[in-house]
C-alpha positions as CSV (number, residue, x, y, z in Angstrom):
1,X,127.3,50.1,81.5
2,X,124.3,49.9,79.4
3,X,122.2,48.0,82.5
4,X,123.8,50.8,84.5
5,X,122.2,53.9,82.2
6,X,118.8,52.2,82.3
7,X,118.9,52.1,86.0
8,X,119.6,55.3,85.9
9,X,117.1,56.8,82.8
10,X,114.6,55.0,85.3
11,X,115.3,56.1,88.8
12,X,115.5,60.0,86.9
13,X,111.7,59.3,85.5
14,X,110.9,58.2,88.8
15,X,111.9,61.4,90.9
16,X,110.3,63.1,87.5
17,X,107.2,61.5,88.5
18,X,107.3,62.4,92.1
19,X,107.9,65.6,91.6
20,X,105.1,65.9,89.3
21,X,102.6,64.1,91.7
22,X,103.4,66.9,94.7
23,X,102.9,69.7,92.4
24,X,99.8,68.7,90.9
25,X,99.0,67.8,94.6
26,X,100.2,70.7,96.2
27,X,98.1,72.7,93.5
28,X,94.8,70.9,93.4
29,X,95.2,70.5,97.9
30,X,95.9,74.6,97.7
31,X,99.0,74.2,99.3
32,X,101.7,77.6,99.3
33,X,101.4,80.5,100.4
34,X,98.4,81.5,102.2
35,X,97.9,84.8,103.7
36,X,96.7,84.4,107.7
37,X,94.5,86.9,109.3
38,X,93.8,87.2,113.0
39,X,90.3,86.3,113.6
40,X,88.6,89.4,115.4
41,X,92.3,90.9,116.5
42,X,90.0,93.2,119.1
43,X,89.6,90.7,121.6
44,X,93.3,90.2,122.2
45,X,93.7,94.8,123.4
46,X,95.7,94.8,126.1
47,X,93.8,96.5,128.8
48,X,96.1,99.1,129.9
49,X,96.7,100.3,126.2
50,X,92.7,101.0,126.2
51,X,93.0,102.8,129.5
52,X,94.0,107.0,128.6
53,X,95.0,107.4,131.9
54,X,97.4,104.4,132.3
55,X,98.4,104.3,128.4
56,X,101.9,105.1,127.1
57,X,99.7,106.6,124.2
58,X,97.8,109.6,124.3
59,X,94.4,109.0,124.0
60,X,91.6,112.1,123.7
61,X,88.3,112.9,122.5
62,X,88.8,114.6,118.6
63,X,88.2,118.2,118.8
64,X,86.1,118.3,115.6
65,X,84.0,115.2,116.3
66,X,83.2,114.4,119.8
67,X,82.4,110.5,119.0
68,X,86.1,110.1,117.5
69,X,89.0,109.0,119.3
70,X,92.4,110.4,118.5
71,X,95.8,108.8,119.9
72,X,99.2,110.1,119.6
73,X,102.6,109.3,120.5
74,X,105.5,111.0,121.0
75,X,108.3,110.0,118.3
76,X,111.1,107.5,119.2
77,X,114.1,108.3,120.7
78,X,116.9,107.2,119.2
79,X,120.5,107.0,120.4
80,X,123.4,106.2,118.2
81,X,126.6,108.1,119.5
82,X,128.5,107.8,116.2
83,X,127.8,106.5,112.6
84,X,127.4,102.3,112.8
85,X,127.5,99.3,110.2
86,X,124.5,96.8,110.2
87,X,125.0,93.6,107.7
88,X,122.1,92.8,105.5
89,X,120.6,89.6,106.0
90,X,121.9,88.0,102.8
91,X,119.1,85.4,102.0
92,X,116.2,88.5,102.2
93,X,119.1,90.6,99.5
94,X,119.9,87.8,97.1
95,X,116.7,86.2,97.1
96,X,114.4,89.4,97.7
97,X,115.8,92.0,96.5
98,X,115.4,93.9,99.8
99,X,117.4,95.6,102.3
100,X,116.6,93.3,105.8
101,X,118.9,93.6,108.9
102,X,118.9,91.8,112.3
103,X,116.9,93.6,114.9
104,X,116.6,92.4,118.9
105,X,113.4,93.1,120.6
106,X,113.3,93.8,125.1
107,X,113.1,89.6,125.4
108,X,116.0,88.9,123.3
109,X,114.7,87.7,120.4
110,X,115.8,88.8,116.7
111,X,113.5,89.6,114.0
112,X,114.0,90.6,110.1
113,X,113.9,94.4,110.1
114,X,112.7,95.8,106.5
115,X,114.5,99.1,105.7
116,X,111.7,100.3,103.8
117,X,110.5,103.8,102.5
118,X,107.5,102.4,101.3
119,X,105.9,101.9,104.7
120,X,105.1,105.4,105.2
121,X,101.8,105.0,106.9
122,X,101.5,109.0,108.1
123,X,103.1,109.2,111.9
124,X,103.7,105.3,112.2
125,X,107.8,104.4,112.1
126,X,107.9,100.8,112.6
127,X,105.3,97.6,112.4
128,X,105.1,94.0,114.0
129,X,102.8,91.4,112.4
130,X,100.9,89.2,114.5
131,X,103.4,86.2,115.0
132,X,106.5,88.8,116.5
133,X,103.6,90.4,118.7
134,X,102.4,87.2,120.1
135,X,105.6,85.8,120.7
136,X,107.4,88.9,122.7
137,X,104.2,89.4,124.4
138,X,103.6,92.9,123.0
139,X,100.7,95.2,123.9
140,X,98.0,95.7,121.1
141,X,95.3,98.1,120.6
142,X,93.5,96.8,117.1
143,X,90.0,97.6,115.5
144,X,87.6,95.2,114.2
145,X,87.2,94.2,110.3
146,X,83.7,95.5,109.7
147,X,82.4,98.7,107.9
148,X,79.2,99.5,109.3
149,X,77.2,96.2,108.5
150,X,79.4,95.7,105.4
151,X,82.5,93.5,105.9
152,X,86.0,94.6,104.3
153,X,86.9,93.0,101.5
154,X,90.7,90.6,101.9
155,X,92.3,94.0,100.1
156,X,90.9,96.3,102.4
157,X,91.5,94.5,105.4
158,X,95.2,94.2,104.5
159,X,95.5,97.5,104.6
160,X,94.0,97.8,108.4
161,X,96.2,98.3,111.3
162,X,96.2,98.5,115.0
163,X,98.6,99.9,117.3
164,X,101.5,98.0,119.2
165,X,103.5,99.1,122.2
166,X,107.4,98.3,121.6
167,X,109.4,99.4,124.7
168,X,113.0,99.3,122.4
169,X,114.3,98.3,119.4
170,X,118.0,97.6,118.5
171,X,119.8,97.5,115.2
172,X,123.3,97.1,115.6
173,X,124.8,100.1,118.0
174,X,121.1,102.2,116.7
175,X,118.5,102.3,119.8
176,X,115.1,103.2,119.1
177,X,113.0,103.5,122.5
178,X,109.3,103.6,122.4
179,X,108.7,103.9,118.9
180,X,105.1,104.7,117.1
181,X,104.7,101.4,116.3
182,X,102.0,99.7,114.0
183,X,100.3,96.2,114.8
184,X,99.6,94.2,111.5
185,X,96.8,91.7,112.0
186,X,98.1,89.0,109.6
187,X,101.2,87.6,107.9
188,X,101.9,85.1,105.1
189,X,103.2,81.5,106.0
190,X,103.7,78.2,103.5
191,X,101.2,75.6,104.3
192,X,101.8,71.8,103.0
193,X,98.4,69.7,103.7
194,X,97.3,72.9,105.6
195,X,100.5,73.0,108.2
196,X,102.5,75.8,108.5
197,X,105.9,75.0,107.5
198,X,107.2,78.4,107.4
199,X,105.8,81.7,109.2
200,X,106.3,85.5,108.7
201,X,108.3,87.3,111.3
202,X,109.6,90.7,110.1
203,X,109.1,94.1,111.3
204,X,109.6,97.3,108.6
205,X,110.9,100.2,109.8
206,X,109.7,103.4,107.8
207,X,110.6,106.9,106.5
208,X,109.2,108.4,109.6
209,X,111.8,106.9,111.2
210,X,114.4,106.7,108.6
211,X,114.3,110.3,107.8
212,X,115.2,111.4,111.5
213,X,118.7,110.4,110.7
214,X,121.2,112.7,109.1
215,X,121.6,109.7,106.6
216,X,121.8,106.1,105.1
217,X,124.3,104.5,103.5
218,X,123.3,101.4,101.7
219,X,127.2,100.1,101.0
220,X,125.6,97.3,98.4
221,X,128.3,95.6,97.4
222,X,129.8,95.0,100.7
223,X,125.9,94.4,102.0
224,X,126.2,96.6,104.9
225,X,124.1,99.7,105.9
226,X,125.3,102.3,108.0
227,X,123.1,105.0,110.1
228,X,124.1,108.3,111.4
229,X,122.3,109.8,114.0
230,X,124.5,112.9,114.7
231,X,126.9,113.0,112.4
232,X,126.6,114.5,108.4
233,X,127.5,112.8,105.0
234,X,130.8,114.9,103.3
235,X,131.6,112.0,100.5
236,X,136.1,111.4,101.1
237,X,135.9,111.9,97.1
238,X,133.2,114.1,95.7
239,X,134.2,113.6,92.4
240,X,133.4,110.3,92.5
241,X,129.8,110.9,93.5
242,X,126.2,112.9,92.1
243,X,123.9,114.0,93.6
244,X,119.9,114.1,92.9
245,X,117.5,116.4,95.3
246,X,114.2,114.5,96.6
247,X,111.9,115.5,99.2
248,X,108.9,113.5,101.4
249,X,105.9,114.2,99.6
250,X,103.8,115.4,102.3
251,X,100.7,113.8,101.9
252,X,102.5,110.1,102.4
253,X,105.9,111.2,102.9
254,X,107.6,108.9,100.1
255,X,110.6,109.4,98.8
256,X,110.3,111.3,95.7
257,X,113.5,112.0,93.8
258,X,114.4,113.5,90.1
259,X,116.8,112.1,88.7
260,X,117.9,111.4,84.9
261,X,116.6,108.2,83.2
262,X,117.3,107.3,80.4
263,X,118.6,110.6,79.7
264,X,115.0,112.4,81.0
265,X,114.9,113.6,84.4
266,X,111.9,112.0,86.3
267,X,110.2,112.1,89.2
268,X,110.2,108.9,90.4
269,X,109.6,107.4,93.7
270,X,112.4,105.8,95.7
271,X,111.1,102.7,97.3
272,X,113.8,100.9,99.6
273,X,111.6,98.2,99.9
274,X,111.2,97.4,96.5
275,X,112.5,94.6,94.3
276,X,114.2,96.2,90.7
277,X,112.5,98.7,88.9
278,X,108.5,99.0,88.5
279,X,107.0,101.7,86.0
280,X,103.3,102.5,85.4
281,X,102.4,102.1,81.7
282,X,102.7,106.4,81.1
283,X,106.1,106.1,82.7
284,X,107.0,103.4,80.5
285,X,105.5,104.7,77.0
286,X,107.7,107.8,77.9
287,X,111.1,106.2,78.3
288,X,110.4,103.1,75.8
289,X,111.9,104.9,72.6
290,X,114.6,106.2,74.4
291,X,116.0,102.4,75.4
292,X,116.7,99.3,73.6
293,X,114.1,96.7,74.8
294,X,113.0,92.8,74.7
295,X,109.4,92.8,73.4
296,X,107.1,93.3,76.8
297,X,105.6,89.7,77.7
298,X,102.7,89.3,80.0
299,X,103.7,88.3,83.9
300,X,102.9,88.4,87.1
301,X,104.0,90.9,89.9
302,X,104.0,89.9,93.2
303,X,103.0,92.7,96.0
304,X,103.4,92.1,99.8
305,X,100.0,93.6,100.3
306,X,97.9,92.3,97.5
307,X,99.2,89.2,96.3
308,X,100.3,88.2,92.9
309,X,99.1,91.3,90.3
310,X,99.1,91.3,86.1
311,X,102.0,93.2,84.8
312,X,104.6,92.7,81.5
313,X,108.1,92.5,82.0
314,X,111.0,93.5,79.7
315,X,114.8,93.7,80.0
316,X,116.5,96.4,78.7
317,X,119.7,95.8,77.0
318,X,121.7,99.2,78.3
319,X,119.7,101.6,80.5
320,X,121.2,104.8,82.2
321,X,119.8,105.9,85.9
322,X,121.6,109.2,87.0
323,X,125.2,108.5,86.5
324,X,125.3,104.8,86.1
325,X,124.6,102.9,82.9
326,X,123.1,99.5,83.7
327,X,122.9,96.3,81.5
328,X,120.4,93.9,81.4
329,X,117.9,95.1,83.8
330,X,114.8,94.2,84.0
331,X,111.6,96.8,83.9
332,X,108.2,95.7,85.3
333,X,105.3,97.6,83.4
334,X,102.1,97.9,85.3
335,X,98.4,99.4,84.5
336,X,97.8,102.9,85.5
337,X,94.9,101.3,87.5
338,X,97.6,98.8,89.7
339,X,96.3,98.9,93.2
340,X,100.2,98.8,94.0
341,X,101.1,102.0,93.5
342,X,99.2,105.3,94.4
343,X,97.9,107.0,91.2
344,X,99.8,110.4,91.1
345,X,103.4,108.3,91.2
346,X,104.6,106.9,87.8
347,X,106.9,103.9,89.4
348,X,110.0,103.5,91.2
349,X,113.4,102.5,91.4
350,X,115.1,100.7,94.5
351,X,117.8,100.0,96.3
352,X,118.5,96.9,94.1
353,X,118.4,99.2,90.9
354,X,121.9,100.6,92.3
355,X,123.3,96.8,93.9
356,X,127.0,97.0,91.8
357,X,127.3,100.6,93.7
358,X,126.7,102.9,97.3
359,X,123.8,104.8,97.8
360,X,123.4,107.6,100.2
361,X,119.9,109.5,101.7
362,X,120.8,112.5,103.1
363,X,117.8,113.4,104.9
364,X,119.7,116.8,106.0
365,X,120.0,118.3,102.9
366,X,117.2,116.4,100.7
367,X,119.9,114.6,98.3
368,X,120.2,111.3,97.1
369,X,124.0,110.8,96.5
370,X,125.0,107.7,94.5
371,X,128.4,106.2,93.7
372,X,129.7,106.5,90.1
373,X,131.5,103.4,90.1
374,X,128.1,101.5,89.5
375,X,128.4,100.4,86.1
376,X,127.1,97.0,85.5
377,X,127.8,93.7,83.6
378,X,124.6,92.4,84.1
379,X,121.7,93.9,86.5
380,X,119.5,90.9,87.2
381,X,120.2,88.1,90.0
């Protein structure tokens, strides 16, 4: 028994070891996650896109500015006879926080589809990255990554798009033909020894195209989403739902919504793309003496767009969000100055805030309507 435990004690050091040795390795060899950028994305336009008279876009001279180019598209159609049921992909909800359904593009394939208020880039309603539009064959029409002689900085030219043609999406029984659709000229992928080993392939689909339907259901406990095109929300029990008004703020058309926290009503951005709860540091000095609180330690916050960012983190004990009193839940402070968040909108809460309960957007009558039955033993994972 004793010979046995040894053998043991040493084959347990020896996995120790190795496990050491690959991540020192993978550190110092700048393995992980690596963001990939499409070298000069111009040269791949599809011809026909650049042509006005050929192109599903409309493409004209700017009215204003004779040397500027404006293109326009007319909005998706989208057919859904009667309210439908989409599963969340339960590996992008557990693991990220984040609403992702099944989506199948003209060729067949399926793709993640981000349900995601945050993408609310003006007329655009859904994007493809690189990878998706390479493999389906889509038509682009993308810019280069210069500024006069200047080039962008890695920030700046993640926030660049191009335009993509996608003939249809489908989501369940939801068909979205010709939607204004966003090419992204990059995506994220983990490299080991500089091989890709895993590669991006999502597509987000936005408020532009969210808030065309009478409303959203995110049924989070039974991790289903269900869209209605034609139909309106009338809760079966309305005493065991509140309501909270919002409304697109018009300059970027997030979701803006006032509602009580932690017994003061804020207006706080909705993001159904986000991961927990994210306050600026106002927001947080506001709310602080009103909750019972870990002491804030210093982290790291990691954004989709500029990488990992400095933050502190807290959990607070017991913390009340409309009509639900949560336990537990973690609140992630940033810097007024966070390049995350625009600078006129204090923080958000998400879809994940409200996972023990239903949420509903009813983009007919500018309410978000949430369950009451959403108390929770615990609010983290």
């Amino acid at each position: 028994m004793i010979a046995r435990g040894l053998i043991i004690q040493r084959q347990t050091a020896n996995v120790l070891l190795v496990l050491c040795f690959l991540i020192m390795f993978t550190f110092l060899s700048g393995c992980g996650f690596k963001y990939v950028e499409v070298k000069h994305p111009e040269k791949f336009n599809s011809t026909r896109l650049l042509d006005p008279n050929h192109s599903p876009f409309e493409i004209s001279k700017s009215d204003t500015d004779p040397n500027k180019t404006m293109i326009h598209l007319h909005p998706a159609k989208i057919m859904l006879e009667k309210p439908c049921l989409v599963n969340y992909r339960k590996i992008e909800y557990w693991f990220g926080k984040i609403v992702a359904v099944n989506g199948k593009l003209p060729d067949g394939k399926e793709y993640p589809v981000y349900i995601d208020s945050g993408f609310s880039g003006g007329d655009i309603e859904i994007s493809v990255n690189d990878i998706i539009a390479k493999e389906s064959n889509l038509e682009i029409l993308s810019a280069t990554y210069e500024k006069g002689e200047q080039k962008l900085s890695q920030s700046e030219r993640r926030s660049q798009w191009g335009l993509c043609f996608l003939p249809q999406l489908k989501i369940g029984d939801v068909t979205i033909q010709s939607p204004f659709c966003a090419y992204i000229p990059w995506h994220r992928e983990f490299q080991l020894f500089g091989i890709p080993l895993w590669q991006e392939k999502n597509l987000f689909l936005g408020n532009s195209i969210m808030s065309r339907f009478k409303y959203l259901c995110f049924h989070n406990t039974k991790m289903q989403i269900e869209f209605s095109y034609n139909q309106s929300f009338h809760p079966e029990e309305s005493k065991e739902w509140a309501h909270y008004p919002f409304n697109l703020r018009k300059k970027d058309k997030l979701i803006m919504v006032d509602i009580p926290i932690a017994g003061e009503v804020c207006n706080i951005y909705f993001d159904t793309g986000g991961s927990g709860m994210v306050v600026k540091h106002n927001m947080w000095k506001k709310i602080r003496n009103r909750i019972t609180t870990k002491k804030p330690k210093d982290g790291k916050f990691f954004s989709y767009q500029h990488g990992f960012l400095p933050c502190r983190k807290t959990i607070a004990k017991t913390l009340s969000i409309g009509n639900i009193k949560l336990k537990n839940t973690e609140i992630v402070i940033m810097p007024e100055d966070t390049p995350y968040l625009p600078k006129d909108t204090p923080g958000y809460i998400s879809v994940w805030t409200f996972k023990n309960t239903s949420i509903v957007f009813d983009f007919e009558h500018d309410l978000l309507w949430v369950k009451k039955n959403g108390n929770s033993p615990d609010n983290r994972r």
